[in-house]
N, C-alpha and C positions, 0 to 999 in steps of 0.2 A: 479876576476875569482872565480866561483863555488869551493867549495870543493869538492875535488874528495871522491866518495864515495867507499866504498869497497862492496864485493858481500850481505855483512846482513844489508850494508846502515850507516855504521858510521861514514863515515865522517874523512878520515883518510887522503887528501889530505891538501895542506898549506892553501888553503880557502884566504878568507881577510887579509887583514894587518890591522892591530891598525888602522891608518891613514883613512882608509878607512871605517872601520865598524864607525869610530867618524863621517866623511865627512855621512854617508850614515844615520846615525843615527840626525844630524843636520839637512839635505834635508827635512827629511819627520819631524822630530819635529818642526823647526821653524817655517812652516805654521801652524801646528797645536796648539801654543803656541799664533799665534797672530789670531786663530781662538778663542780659550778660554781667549783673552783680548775684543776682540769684544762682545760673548755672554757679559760677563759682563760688561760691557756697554750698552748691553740692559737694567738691572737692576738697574744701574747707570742713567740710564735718567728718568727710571720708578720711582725711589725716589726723582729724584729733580723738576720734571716736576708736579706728583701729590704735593710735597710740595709748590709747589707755590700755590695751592688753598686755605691751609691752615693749623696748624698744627691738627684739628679733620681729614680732608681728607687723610692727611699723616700717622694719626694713622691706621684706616682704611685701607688704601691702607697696609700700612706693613704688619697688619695680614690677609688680604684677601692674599699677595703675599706668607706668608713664609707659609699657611694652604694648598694653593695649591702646594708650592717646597716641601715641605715634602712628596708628595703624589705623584709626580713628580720624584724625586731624587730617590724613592725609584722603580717605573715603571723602571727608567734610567739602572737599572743593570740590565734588560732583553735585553735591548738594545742594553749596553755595552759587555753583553756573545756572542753578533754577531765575535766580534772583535776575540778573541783568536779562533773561530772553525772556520769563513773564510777563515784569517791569516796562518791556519795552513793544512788547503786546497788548499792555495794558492801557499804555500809551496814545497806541492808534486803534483802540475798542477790538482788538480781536481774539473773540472768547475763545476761538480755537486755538490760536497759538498759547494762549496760555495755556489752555486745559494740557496742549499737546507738549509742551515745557516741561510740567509736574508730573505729567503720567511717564513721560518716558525717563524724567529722574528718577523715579519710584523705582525706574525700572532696573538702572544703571544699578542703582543703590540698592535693589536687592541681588545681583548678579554678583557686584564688589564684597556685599558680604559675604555672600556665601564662600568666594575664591578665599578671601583670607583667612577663612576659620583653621586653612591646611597650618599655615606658619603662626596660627595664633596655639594651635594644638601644640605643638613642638618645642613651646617657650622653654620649658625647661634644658633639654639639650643647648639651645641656645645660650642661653644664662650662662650653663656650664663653660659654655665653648670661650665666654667671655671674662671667664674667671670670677665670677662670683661663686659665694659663697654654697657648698651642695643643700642642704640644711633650709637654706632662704628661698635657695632657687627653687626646690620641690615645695615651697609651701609658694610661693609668687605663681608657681604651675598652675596650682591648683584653685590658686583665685581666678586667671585669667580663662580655665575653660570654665568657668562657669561663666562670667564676665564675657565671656566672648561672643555669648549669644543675646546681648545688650547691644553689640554691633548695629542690626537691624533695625531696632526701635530709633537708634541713637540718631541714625542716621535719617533716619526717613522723619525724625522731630524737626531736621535742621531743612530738610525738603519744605515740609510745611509749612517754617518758621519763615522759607525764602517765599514762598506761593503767597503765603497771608502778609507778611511785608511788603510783595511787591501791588500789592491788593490794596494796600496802607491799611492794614488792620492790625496794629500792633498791640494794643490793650491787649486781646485776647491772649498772646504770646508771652506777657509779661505774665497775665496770669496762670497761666496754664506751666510756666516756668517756677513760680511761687512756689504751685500746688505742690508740682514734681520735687521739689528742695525740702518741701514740708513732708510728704512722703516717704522721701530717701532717708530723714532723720527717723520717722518712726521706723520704718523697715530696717534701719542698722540697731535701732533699739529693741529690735526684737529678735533679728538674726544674727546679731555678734555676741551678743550676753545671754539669747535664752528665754527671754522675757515674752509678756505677753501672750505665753502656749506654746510659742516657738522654740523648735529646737538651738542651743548654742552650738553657733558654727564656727566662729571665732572671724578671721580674716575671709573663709570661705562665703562667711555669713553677707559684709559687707558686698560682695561679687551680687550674692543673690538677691541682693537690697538694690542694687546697679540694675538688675533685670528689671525688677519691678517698678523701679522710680521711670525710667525710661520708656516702659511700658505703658505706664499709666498717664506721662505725658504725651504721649505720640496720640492713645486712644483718645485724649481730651481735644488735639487737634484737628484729630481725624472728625471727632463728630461735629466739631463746628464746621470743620470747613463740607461737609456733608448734606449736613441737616438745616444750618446756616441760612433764610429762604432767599435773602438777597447774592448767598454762593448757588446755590443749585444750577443755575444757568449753565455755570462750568464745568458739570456733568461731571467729574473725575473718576469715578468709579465706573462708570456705563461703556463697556463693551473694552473694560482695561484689560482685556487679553490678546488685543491684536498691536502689533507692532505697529512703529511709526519710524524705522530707524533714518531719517532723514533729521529729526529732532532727538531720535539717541545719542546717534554721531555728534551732534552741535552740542549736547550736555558734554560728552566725552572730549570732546574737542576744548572748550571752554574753562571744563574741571579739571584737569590734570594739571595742568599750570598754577590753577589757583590753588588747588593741593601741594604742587611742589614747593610757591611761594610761601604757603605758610609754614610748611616741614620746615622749609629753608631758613625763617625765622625764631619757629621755637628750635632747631635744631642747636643755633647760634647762643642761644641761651642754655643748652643743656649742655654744650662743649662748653660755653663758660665755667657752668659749677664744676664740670671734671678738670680742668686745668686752678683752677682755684683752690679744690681739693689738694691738688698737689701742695701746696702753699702751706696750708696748714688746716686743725680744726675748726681753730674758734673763728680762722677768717671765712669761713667756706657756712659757719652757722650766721654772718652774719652776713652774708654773701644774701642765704635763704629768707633772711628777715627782708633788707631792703627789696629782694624782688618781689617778696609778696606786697610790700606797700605799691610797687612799682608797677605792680600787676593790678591792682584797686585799683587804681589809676588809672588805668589805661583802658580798663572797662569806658570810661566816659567817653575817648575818640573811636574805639569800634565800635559803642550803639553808632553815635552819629558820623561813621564810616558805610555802617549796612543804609541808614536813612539818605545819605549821600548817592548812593550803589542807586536806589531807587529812584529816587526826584532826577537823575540824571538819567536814569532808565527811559522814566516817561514821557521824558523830555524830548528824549530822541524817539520814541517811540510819535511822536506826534510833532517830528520835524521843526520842533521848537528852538532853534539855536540861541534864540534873546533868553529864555527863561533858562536853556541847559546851561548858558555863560552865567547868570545871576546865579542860581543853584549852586554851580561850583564855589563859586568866591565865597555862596555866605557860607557854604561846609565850614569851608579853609578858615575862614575868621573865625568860625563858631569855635573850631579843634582848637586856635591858636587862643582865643578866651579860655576856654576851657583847660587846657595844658599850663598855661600861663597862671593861673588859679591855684592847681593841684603843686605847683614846684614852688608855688609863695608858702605852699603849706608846710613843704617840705623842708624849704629853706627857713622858717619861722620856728617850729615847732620838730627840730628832727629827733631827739631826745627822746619827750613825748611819747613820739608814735613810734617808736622801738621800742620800747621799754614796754609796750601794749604786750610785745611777745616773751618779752624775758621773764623769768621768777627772780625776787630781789635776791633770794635767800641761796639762787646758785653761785657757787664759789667765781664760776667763767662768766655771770651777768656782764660786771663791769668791763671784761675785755672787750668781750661781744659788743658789747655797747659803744665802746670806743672804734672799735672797730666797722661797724654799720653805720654811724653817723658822717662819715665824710664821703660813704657809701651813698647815703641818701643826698650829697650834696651834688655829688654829681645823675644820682637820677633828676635831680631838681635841672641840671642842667640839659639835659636832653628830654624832657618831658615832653615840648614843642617841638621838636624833630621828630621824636617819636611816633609823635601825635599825626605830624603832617607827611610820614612815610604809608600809615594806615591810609589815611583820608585822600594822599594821591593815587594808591594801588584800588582805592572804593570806587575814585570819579573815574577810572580805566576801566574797571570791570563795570561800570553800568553802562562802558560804549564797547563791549562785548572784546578790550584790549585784555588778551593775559598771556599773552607768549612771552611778549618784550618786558611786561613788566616782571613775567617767571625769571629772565637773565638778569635783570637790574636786580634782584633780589639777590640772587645768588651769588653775585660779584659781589656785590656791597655789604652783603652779610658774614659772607665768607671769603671774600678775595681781599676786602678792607678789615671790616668787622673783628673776623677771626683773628687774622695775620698779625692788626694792630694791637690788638687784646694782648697774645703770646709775645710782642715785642718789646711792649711798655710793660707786661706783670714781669718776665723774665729778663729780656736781654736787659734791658732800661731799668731791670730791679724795681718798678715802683710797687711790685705786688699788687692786690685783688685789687687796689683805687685803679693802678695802671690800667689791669684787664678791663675793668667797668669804662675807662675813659677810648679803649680799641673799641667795645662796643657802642658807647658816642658818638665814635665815627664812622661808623657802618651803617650807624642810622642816620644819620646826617647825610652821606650820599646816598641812599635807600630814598629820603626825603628831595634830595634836589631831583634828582633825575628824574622818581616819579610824577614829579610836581609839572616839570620841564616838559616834558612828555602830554601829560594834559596840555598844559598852555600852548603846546603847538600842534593841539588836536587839528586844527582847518587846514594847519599847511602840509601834514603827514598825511589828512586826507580820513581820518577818525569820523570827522563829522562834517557835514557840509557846511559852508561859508555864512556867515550873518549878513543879514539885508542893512 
C-alpha cells in the first residue's frame, strides 16, 4: 500500500514494510543485474573472438574498443539523467514529464553523437601522437570508424533502458539485452572469419558486428516501448520534432556530471593497468584477470544501483519521504549482502576462479597465478566499499544530486585512489598488490562521502523533512 500523504504531500502514512520495499527493490533489480552480466558479455566475446585472429589483431581490437568506450561512457550519463527525471515523474503520474525526459534525451543523444564522430574520425593521429604502435593504430583506425556509427544505437539503448526502468519494466531490457549478446556473437561469426556468405573483415568485421548488435537492440526497445498498449499513453514519437529545451537543459544539466563520474571511475582503473604495466608483464596479466573477476562482480551492485536510482526516484516523485528513507537502507543492505557474498567467494575459492583464465600448459600460468591471487584478496576486500560507492552515487542520482557527487568522485578516485595507488606500488615498493590496495582507498572514501551525503539528504535540503 501507498503511503498516505498528508495535505503538503509528506508522506505521513505506514507506506511499505521492510519486507516489501527488499521484495520490490529485488523484482526490478535482478533483471537489471542480469541485463548488465549480458552487456558484458558482449565485450567478453568481442576480446576472445578478435583474439583468435591473432595477438597484433587483439592489440588493435583493444584500443579501437576502449578509444570508442571512453567516448561512449562519457555520452552514457546523458542517457543515464533520463532515469532520475522520468522516475520521478512517474512518481507523481505525470505522463508528460516523462514522455518530455525521453524525448529530449533522444534528443541530446543524438546531437552528442553526431559532435563526436569529429575526434572519433581522427583516432588514428591520435594513437600516433600517443606513441603507439603505427601498424595497430591504422588497423584500431579502421575498427573505430566503422564502430563509431554504433555510437547512436548505443546510446539511445541506454535512453530506453533508463525510460523502461524508470517505468519498472525491466524483463524486457533484460531480454532484449540477451537478444543483442546473442546477436553480436553470430555477427562476429560471420563478419570476422567470413562465414555464413559474409565477407572476412577481420577486426573490421567485429566493428560491423558492433553496429548491428546495437541496432537491433535499440529496434527491439523501440518497439515495445511504442507498440507496448499499456506505453502508448506516453506518445514518444508524436510530434518528436519540436523542442522542449526547458527539459533539454535539465538532461544536460544532470548528464554531464553523471558522465564525468563514471569517466572518473573507469578512468581510475585504466591508469591502474598503465602504471602496473610499468611493473612488469606477468603482473599487469594478472592485474587483467583479477579485474575481470572483479568486474563480474560488480555487475550485481549496479543492476541494483540503477533499481535504487529508480525506487528512490518515485519516491520523491510522490513526496514519499517514509518509503524514499526505507528504499534507501534496503538498497544499502541489499549491496552490502550481496558484496559480502561475492568477496567470500573470492576469498574461498581464489585459485579456482583464476585459473578459469590461464592455459595450464603456458610456461607464465603459474606466475600469473601467483601473482592474481593476493590480487583477488584484496578485491575480496573492497567488494563492499565498492559496492556502497555505486549504490550511494544511485540514491543521489534518483534525488536529481550529480554536481557534488561528480567532485566526491574525482577527489576520491583521483586525489586518493590514484595518488595512493602510485605511493604504495612505487614509492612503498609494494608493487601491483600496493596499487590494488590505493585503489581500496579511493573507494572507500568514494563510498563514505557518498553515503554521508545521502544520509544528510533532509538537512542539505535534497529532500523534504519526514513527518
Amino acid at each position: 500500500m501507498s503511503a498516505l500523504r498528508d495535505p503538503v504531500g509528506k508522506g505521513t502514512g505506514p507506506g511499505k514494510t521492510w519486507l516489501e520495499h527488499a521484495k520490490a527493490t529485488l523484482v526490478l533489480g535482478i533483471p537489471l543485474i542480469g541485463a548488465q552480466l549480458a552487456q558484458m558479455a558482449i565485450g567478453v566475446t568481442d576480446t576472445i573472438m578478435i583474439g583468435w585472429l591473432g595477438a597484433f589483431e587483439l592489440a588493435a581490437g583493444v584500443l579501437g574498443t576502449q578509444t570508442f568506450f571512453l567516448i561512449y561512457i562519457f555520452g552514457g550519463g546523458f542517457s543515464l539523467a533520463v532515469m532520475p527525471i522520468a522516475a520521478q515523474a512517474h512518481g507523481r503520474d505525470d505522463v508528460r514529464g516523462v514522455r518530455r525526459s525521453v524525448r529530449m534525451g533522444i534528443w541530446v543523444i543524438l546531437i552528442y553523437s553526431a559532435v563526436v564522430m569529429v575526434p572519433l574520425w581522427q583516432t588514428e593521429p591520435i594513437l600516433l601522437a600517443l606513441g603507439q604502435d603505427p601498424g595497430i593504430a591504422a588497423l584500431a583506425a579502421d575498427y573505430v570508424r566503422v564502430a563509431q556509427w554504433s555510437m547512436f544505437p548505443a546510446l539511445l539503448v541506454m535512453v530506453f533502458r533508463s525510460y523502461l526502468s524508470a517505468l519498472e519494466r525491466a524483463q524486457i531490457i533484460l531480454w532484449a539485452t540477451v537478444f543483442g549478446t546473442l546477436a553480436n556473437i553470430a555477427l562476429n561469426y560471420a563478419f570476422i572469419f567470413g562465414n555464413l556468405g559474409a565477407p572476412r573483415l577481420g577486426v573490421v568485421g567485429a566493428a560491423v558486428a558492433s553496429v548491428g548488435t546495437n541496432f537491433v537492440t535499440f529496434f527491439a526497445l523501440l518497439a515495445y516501448a511504442v507498440w507496448k498498449s499499456e506505453l502508448r499513453k506516453y506518445e514518444l514519437l508524436v510530434r518528436f520534432w519540436r523542442p522542449d529545451w526547458q527539459a533539454f537543459f535539465e538532461v544536460v544539466k544532470l548528464g554531464w556530471p553523471i558522465g564525468a563520474t563514471i569517466l572518473a571511475e573507469v578512468g581510475l582503473f585504466a591508469g591502474a593497468a598503465i602504471i602496473i604495466g610499468w611493473i612488469g608483464t606477468i603482473e599487469l596479466a594478472a592485474h587483467g584477470i583479477a579485474l575481470q573477476l572483479a568486474g563480474i562482480a560488480f555487475m550485481i551492485p549496479l543492476g541494483l544501483s540503477s533499481a535504487a536510482t529508480i525506487r528512490i526516484g518515485n519516491a520523491y516523485g510522490r513526496q514519499d519521504w517514509l518509503g524514499l528513507s526505507r528504499a534507501g537502507v534496503v538498497s544499502i543492505l541489499l549491496v552490502i549482502a550481496a558484496t559480502l557474498a561475492t568477496a567470500l567467494l573470492f576469498l574461498v575459492v581464489p585459485s579456482s576462479l583464476v585459473s578459469l583464465f590461464l592455459d595450464a600448459d603456458n610456461p607464465d600460468a603459474a606466475l600469473v597465478l601467483a601473482n592474481a591471487v593476493p590480487l583477488l584478496f584484496v578485491a575480496a576486500v573492497f567488494q563492499t566499499v565498492d559496492g556502497l560507492q555505486v549504490i550511494g552515487a544511485a540514491l543521489l542520482r534518483g534525488l536529481k544530486d550529480t554536481r557534488v557527487p561528480m567532485v566526491i568522485a574525482v577527489f576520491s578516485y583521483w586525489g586518493i585512489g590514484m595518488t595512493s595507488a602510485y605511493l604504495f606500488g612505487f614509492w612503498l615498493d609494494f608493487g601491483a598488490i600496493g596499487v590494488w590496495w590505493g585503489l581500496a582507498l579511493g573507494l572507500l572514501f568514494a563510498a563514505v562521502l557518498m553515503n554521508w551525503r545521502y544520509m544528510l539528504r533532509e538537512r542539505i535540503g535534497l529532500v523534504g523533512a519526514r513527518a
